[in-house]
Gaussian input, Z-matrix of N, CA and C with variables (Angstrom, degrees):
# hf/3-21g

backbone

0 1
 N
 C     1     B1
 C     2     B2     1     A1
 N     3     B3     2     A2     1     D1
 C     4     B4     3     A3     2     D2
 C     5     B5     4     A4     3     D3
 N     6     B6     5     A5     4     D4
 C     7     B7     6     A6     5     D5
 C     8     B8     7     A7     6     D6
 N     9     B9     8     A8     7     D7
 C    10    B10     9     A9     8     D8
 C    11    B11    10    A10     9     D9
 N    12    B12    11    A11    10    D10
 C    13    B13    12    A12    11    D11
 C    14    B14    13    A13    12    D12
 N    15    B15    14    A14    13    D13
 C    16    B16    15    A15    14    D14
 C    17    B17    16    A16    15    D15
 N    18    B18    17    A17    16    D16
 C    19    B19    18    A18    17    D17
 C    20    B20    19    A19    18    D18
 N    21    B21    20    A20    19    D19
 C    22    B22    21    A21    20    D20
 C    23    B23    22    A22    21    D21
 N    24    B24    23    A23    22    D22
 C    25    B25    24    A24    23    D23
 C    26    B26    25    A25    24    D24
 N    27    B27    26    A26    25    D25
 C    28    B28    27    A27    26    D26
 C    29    B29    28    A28    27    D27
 N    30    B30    29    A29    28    D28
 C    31    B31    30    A30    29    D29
 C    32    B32    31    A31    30    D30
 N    33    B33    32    A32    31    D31
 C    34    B34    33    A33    32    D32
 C    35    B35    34    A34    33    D33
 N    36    B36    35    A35    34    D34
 C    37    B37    36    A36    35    D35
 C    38    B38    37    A37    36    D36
 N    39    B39    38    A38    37    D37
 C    40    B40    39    A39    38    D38
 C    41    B41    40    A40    39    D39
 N    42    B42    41    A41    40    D40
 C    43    B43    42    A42    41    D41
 C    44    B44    43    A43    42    D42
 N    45    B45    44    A44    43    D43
 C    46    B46    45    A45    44    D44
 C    47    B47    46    A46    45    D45
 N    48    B48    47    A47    46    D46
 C    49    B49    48    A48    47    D47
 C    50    B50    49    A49    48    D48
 N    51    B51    50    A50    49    D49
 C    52    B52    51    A51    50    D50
 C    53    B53    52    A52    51    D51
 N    54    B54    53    A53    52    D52
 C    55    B55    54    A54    53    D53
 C    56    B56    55    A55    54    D54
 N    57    B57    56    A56    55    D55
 C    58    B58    57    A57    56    D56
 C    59    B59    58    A58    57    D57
 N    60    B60    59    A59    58    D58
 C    61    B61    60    A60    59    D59
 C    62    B62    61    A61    60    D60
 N    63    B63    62    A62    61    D61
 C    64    B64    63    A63    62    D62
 C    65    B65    64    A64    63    D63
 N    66    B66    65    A65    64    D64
 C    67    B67    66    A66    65    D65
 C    68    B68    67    A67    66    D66
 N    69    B69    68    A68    67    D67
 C    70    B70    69    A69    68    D68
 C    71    B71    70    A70    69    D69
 N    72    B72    71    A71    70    D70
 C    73    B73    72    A72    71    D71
 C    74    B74    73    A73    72    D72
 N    75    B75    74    A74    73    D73
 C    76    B76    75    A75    74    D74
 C    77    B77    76    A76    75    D75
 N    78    B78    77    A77    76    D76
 C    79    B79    78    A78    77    D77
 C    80    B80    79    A79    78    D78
 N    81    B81    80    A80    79    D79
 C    82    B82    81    A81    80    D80
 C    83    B83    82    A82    81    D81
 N    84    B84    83    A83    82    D82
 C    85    B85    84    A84    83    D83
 C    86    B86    85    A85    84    D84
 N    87    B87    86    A86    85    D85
 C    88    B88    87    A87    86    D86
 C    89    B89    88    A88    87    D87
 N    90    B90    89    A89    88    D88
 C    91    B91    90    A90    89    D89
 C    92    B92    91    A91    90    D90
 N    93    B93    92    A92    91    D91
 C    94    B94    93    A93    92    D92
 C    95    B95    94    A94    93    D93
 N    96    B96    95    A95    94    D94
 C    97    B97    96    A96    95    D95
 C    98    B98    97    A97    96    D96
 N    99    B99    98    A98    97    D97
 C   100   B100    99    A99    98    D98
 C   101   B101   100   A100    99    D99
 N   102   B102   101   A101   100   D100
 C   103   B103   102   A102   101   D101
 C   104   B104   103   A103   102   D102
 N   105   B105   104   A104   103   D103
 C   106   B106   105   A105   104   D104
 C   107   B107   106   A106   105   D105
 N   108   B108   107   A107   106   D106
 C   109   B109   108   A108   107   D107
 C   110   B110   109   A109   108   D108
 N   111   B111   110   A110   109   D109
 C   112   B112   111   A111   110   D110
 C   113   B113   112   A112   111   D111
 N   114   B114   113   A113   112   D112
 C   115   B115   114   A114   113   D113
 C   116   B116   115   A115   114   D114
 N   117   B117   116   A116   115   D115
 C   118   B118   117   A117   116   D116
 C   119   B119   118   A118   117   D117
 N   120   B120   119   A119   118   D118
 C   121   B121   120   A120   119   D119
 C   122   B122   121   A121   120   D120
 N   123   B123   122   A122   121   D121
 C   124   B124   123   A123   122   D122
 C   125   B125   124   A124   123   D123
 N   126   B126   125   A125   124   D124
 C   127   B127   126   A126   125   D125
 C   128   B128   127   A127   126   D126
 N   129   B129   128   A128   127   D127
 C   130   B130   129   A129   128   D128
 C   131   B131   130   A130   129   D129
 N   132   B132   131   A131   130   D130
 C   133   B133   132   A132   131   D131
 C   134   B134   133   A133   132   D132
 N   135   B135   134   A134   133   D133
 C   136   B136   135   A135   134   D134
 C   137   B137   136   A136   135   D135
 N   138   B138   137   A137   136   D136
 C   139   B139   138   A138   137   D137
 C   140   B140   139   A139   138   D138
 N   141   B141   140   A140   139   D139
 C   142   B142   141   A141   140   D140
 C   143   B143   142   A142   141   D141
 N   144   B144   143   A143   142   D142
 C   145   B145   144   A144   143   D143
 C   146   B146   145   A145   144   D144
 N   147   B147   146   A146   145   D145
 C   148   B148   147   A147   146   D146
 C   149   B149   148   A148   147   D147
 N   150   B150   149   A149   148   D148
 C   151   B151   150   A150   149   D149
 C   152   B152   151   A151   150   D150
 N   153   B153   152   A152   151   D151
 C   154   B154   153   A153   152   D152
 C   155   B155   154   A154   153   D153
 N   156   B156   155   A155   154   D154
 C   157   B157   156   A156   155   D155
 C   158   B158   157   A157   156   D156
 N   159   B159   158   A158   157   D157
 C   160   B160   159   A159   158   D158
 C   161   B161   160   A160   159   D159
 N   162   B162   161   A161   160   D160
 C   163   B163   162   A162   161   D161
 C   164   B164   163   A163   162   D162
 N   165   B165   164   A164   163   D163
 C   166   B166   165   A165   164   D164
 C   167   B167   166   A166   165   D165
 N   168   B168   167   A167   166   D166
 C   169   B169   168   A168   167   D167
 C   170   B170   169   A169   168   D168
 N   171   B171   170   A170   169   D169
 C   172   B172   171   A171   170   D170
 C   173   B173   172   A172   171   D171
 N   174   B174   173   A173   172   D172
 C   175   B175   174   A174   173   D173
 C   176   B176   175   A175   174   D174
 N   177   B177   176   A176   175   D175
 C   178   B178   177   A177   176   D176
 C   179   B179   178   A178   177   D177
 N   180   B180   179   A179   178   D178
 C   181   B181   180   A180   179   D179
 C   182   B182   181   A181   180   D180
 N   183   B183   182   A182   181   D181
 C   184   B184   183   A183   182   D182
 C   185   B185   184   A184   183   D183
 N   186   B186   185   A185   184   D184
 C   187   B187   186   A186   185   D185
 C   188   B188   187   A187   186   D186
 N   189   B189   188   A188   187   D187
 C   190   B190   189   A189   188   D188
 C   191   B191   190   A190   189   D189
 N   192   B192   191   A191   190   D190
 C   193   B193   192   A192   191   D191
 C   194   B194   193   A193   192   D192
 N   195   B195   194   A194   193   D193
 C   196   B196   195   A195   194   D194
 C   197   B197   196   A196   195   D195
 N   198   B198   197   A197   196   D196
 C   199   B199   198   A198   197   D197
 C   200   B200   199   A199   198   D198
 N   201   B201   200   A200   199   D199
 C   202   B202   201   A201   200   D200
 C   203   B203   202   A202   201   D201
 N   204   B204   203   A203   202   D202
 C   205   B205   204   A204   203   D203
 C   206   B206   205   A205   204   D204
 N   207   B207   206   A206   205   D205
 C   208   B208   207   A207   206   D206
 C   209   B209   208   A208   207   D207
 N   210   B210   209   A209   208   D208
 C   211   B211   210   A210   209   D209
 C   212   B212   211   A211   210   D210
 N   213   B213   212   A212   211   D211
 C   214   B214   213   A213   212   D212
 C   215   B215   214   A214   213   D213
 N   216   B216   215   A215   214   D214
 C   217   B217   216   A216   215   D215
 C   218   B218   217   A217   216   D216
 N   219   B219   218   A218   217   D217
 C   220   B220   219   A219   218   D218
 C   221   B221   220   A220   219   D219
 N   222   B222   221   A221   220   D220
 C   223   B223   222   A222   221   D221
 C   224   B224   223   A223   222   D222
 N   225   B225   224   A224   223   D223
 C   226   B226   225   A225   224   D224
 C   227   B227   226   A226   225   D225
 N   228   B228   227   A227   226   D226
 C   229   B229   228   A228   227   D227
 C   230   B230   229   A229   228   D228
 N   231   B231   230   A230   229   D229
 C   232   B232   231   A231   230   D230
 C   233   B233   232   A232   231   D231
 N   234   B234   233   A233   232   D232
 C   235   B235   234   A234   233   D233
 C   236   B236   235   A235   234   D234
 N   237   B237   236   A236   235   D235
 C   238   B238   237   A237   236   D236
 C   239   B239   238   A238   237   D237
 N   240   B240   239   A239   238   D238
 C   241   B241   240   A240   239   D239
 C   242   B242   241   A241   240   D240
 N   243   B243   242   A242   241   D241
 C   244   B244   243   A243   242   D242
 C   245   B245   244   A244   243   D243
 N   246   B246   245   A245   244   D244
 C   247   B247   246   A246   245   D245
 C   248   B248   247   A247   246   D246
 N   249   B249   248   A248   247   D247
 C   250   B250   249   A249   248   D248
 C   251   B251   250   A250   249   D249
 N   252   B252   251   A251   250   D250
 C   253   B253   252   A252   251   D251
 C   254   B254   253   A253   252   D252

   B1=1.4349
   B2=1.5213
   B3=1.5942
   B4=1.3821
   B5=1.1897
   B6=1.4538
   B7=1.5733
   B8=1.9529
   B9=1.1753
   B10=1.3811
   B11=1.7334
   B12=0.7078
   B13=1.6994
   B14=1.7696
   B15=1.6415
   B16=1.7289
   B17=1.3101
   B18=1.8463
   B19=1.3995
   B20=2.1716
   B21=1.2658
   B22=1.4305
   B23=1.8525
   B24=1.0048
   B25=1.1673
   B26=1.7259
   B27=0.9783
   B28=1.4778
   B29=1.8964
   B30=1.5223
   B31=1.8249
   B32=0.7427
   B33=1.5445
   B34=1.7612
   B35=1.2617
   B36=1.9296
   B37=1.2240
   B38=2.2368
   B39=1.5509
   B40=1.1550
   B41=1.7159
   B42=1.6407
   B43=1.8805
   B44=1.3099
   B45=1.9344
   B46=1.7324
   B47=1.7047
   B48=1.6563
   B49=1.6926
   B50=1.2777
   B51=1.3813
   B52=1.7180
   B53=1.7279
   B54=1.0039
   B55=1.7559
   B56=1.3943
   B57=1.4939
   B58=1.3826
   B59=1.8144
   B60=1.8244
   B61=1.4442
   B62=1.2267
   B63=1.4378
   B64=1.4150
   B65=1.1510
   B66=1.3959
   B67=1.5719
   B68=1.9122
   B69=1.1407
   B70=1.3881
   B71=1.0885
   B72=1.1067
   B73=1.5150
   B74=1.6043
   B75=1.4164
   B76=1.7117
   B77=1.3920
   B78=1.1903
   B79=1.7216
   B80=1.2576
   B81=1.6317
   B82=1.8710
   B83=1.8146
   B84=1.1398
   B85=1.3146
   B86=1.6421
   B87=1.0643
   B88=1.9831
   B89=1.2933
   B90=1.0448
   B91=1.7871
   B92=1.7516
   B93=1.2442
   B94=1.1642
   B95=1.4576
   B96=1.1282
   B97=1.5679
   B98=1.6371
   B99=1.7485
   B100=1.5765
   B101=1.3132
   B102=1.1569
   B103=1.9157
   B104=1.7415
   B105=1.2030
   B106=1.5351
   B107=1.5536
   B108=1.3389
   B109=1.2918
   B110=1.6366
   B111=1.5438
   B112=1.5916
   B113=1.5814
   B114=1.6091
   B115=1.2682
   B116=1.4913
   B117=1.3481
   B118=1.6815
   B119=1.7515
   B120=1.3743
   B121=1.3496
   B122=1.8414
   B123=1.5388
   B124=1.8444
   B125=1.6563
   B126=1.4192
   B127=1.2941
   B128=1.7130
   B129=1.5971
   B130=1.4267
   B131=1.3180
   B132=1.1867
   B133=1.5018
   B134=1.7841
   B135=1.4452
   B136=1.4692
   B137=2.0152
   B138=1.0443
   B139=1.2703
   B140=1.5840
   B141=0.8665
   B142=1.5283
   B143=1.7110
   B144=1.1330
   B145=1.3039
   B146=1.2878
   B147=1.5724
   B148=2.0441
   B149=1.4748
   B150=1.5039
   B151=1.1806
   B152=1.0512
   B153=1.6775
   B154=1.5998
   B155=1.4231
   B156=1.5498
   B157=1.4628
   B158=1.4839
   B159=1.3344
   B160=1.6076
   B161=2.0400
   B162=1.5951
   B163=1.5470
   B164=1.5149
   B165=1.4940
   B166=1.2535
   B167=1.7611
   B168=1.7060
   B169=1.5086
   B170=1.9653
   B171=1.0026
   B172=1.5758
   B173=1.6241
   B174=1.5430
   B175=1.3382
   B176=1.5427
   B177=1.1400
   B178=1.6905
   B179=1.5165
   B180=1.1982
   B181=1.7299
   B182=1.5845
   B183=1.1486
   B184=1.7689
   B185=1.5785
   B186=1.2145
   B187=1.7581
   B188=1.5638
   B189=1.0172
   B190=1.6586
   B191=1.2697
   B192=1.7613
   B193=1.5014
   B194=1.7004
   B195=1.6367
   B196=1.3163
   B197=1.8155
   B198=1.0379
   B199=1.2458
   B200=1.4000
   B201=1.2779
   B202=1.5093
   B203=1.7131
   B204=1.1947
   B205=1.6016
   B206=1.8478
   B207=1.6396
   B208=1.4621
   B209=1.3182
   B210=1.3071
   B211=2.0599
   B212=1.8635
   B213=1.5482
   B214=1.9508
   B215=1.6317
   B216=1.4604
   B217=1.1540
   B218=1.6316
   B219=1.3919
   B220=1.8043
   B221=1.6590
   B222=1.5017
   B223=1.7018
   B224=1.0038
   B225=0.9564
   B226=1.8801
   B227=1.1256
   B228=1.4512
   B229=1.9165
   B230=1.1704
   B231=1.2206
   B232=1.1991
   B233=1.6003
   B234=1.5847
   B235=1.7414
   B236=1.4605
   B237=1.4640
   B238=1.1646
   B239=2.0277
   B240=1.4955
   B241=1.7471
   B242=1.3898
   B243=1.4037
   B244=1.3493
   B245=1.8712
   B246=1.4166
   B247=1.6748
   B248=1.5003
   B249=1.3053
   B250=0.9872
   B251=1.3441
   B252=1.4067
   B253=1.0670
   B254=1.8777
   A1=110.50
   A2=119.43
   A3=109.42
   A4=145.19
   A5=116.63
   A6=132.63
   A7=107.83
   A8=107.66
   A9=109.62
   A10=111.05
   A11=132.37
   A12=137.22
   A13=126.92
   A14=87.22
   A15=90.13
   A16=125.43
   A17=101.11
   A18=105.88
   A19=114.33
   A20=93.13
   A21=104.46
   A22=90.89
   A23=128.87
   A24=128.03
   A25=119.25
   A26=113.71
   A27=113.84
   A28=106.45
   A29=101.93
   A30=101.67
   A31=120.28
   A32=121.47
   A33=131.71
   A34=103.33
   A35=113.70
   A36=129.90
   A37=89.89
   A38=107.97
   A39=109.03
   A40=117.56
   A41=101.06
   A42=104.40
   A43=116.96
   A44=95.38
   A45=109.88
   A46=104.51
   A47=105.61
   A48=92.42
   A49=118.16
   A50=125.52
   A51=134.94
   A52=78.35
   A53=114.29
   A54=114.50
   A55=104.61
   A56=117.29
   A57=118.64
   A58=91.30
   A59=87.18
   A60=93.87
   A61=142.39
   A62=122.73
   A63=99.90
   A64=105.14
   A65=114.54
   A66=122.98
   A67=116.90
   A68=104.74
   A69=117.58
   A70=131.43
   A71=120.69
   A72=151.77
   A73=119.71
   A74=99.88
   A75=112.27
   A76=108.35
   A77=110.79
   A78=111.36
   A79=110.87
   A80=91.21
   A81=107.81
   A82=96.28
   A83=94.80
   A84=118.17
   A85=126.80
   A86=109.25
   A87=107.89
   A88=128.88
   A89=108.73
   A90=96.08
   A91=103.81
   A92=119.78
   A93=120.44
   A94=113.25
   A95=111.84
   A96=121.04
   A97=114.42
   A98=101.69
   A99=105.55
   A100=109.56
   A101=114.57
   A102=96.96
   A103=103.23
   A104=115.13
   A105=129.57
   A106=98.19
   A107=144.57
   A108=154.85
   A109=108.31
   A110=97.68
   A111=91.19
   A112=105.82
   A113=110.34
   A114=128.92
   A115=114.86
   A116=108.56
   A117=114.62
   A118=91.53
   A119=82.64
   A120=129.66
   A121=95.81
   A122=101.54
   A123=96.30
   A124=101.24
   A125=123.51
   A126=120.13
   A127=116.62
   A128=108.04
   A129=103.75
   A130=110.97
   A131=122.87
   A132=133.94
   A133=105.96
   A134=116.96
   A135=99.11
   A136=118.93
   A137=114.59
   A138=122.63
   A139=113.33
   A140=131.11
   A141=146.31
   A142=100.86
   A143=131.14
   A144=146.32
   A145=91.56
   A146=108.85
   A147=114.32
   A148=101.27
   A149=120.01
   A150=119.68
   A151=133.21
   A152=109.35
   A153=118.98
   A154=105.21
   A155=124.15
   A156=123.22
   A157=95.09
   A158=121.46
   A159=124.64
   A160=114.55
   A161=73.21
   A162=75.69
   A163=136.11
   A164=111.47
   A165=123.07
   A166=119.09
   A167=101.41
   A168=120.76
   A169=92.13
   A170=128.63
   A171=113.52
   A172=141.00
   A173=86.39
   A174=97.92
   A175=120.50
   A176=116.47
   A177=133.99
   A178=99.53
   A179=133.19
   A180=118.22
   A181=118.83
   A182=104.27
   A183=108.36
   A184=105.23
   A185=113.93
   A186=122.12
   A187=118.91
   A188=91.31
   A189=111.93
   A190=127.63
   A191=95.80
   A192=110.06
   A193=94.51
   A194=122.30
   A195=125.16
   A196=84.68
   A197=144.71
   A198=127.60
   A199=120.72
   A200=101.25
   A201=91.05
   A202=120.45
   A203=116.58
   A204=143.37
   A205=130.13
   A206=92.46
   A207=120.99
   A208=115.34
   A209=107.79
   A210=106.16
   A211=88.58
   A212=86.53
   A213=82.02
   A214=113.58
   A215=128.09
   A216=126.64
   A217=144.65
   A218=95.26
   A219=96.05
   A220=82.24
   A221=105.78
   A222=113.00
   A223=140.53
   A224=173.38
   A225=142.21
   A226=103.22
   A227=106.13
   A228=121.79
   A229=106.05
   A230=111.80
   A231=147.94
   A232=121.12
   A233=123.76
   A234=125.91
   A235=109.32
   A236=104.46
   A237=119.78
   A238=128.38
   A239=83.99
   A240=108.21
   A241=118.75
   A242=123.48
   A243=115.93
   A244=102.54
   A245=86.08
   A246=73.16
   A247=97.92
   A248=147.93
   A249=143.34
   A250=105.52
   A251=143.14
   A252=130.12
   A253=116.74
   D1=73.09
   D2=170.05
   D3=-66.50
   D4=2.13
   D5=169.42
   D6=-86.32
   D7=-43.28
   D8=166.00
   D9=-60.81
   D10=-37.21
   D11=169.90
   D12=-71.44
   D13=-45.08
   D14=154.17
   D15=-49.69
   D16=-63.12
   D17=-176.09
   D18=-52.26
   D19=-28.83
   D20=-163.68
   D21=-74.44
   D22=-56.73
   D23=173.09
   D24=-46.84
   D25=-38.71
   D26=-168.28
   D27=-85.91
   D28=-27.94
   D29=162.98
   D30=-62.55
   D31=-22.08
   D32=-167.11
   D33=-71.65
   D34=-51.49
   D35=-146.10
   D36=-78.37
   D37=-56.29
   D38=-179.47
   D39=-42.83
   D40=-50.75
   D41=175.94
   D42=-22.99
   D43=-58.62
   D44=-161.43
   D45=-94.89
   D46=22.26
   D47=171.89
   D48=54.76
   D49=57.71
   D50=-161.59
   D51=-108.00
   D52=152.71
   D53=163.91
   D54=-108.28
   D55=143.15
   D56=-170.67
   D57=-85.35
   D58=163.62
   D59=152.17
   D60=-88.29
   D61=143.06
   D62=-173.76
   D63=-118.05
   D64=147.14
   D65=-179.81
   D66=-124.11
   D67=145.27
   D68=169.77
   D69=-119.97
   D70=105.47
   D71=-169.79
   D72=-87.91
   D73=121.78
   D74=-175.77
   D75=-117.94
   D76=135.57
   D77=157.94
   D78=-161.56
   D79=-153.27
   D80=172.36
   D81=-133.10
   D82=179.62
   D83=158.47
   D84=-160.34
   D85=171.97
   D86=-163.64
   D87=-154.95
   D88=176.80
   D89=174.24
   D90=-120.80
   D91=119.43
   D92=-175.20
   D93=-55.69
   D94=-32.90
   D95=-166.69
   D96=-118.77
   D97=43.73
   D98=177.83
   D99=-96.07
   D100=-18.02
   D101=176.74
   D102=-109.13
   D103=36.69
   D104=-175.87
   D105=-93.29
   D106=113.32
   D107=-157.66
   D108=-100.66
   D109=-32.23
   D110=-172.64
   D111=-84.53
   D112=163.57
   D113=166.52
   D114=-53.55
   D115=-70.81
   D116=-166.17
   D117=-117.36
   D118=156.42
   D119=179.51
   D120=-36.35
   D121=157.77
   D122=179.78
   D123=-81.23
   D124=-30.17
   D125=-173.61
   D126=-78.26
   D127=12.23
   D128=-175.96
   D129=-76.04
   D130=142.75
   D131=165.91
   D132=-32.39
   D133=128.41
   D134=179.60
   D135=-80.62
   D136=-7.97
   D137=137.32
   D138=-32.74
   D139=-83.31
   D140=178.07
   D141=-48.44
   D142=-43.35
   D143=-151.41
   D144=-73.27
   D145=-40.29
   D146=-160.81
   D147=-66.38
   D148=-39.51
   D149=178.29
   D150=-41.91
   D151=-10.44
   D152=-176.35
   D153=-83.18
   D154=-1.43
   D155=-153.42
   D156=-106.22
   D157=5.28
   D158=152.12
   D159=179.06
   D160=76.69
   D161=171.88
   D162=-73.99
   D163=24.28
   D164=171.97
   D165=-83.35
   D166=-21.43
   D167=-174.67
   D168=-86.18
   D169=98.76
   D170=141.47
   D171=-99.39
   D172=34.88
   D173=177.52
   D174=-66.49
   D175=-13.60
   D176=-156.01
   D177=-75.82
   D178=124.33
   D179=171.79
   D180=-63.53
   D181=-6.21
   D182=-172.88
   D183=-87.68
   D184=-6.37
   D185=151.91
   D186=-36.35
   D187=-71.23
   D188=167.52
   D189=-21.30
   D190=-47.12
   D191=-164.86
   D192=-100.46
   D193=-32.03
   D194=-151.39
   D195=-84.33
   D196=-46.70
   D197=175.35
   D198=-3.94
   D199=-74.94
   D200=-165.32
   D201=-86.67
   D202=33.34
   D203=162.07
   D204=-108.34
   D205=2.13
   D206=153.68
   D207=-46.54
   D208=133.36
   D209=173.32
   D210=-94.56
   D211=97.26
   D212=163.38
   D213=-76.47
   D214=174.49
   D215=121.74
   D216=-24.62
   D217=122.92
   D218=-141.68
   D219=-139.43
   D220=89.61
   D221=169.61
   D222=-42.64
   D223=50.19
   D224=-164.21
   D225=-82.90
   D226=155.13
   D227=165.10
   D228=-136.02
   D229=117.41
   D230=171.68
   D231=-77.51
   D232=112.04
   D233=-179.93
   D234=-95.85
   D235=93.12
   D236=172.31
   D237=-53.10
   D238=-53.98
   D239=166.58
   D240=-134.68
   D241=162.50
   D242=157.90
   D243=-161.85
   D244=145.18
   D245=-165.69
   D246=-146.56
   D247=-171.06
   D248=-157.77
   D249=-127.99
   D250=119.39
   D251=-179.38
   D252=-89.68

């Protein structure tokens, strides 16, 4: 149980008045898939793919299925600096 041991550790440290460290942290972050133009994913069924040719209609039942062949937002964060204050 390493959350029970953290916590148990960090009462210890507060008891005896230890001062934490503090750190400051720089970066970026992004969207992996922002200059990505297409709708769905490259591995989508091209069935599914056509749907991109008017995604205003979701009348189609293959909606359903094409969901999860969406190019979502796909983060990274990046640690530029970190330093100890």
């Amino acid at each position: 149980m390493p959350p029970l041991t953290a916590h148990k550790d960090i009462e210890q440290q507060k008891s005896k008045c230890v001062k934490p460290i503090k750190f400051e942290i720089t970066g970026v972050s992004y969207d992996k898939n922002r200059n990505n133009k297409d709708y769905f994913r490259e591995d989508a069924p091209q069935e599914i793919k056509a749907l991109a040719n008017n995604l205003h209609d979701r009348t189609d039942p293959l909606w359903d299925k094409a969901v999860q062949y969406v190019n979502a937002p796909e983060f990274v964060y990046e640690v530029r600096q970190a330093r100890i204050i």
